[in-house]
N, C-alpha and C positions, 0 to 999 in steps of 0.2 A: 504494500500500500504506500503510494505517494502522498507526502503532506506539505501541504501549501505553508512557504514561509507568511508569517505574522509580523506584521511593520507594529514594532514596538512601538511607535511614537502613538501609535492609538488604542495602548495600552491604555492608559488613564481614562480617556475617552469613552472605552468599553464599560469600564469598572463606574462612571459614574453612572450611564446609560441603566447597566443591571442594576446597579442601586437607585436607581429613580424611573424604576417601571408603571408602567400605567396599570390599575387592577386589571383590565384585559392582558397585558402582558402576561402578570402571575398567574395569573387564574388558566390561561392557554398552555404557560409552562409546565404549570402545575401535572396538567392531561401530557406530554409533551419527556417530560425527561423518564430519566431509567427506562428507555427504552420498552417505555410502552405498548408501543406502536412498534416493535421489534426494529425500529431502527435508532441508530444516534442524532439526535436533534442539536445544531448549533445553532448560536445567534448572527447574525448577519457578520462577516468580519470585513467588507468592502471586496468581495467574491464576484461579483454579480460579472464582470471582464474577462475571466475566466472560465466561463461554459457554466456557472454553481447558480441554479435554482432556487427561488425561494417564493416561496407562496404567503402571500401577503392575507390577512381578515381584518378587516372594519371593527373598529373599537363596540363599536353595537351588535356586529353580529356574533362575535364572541362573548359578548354579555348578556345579550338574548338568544341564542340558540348556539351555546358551545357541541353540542352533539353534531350540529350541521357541519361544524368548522371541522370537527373529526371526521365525521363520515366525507367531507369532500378531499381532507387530506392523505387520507385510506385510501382513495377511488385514483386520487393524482399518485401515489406510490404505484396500485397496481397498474395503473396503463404505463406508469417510464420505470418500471424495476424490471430489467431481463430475466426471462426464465435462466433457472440454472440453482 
C-alpha cells in the first residue's frame, strides 16, 4: 500500500478543524470510524488533485436523516469498490 505524503504545514490547520466540528460533523463521524462500514474513513487532507474521492452531506441532511447519508454512502462504496 502507497501513502500519500502529508504537508505538515496543515498540521495545525487539521487539528483545529477536528477540534471545532460542527455537531453534523461528530454525529457522521461518530457512524463513520472503526471501520464500520468495513472501511477506513479519513478527513479531507487537500487529496481531492490526486484521483481521492470524497463524498460530501449537507449539515441538514445528516441531522435529519443520518440513515440516508449511510445508506447512500454504502450504495457509493458498492458501485466504485472492485470485486476481488
Amino acid at each position: 500500500m502507497s501513502y500519500l505524503k502529508y504537508n505538515l504545514k496543515l498540521k495545525e490547520r487539521a487539528k483545529y478543524l477536528r477540534n471545532n466540528s460542527t455537531l453534523s460533523e461528530v454525529l457522521l463521524w461518530l457512524q463513520l470510524k472503526n471501520k464500520k462500514l468495513g472501511f477506513d474513513f479519513h478527513r479531507q487532507k487537500k487529496l481531492e488533485n490526486m484521483g481521492v474521492n470524497f463524498i460530501r452531506f449537507r449539515d441538514k441532511d445528516v441531522k435529519n436523516n443520518m440513515q440516508g447519508c449511510i445508506d447512500l454512502l454504502k450504495e457509493w462504496i458498492d458501485e466504485n469498490t472492485p470485486p476481488g
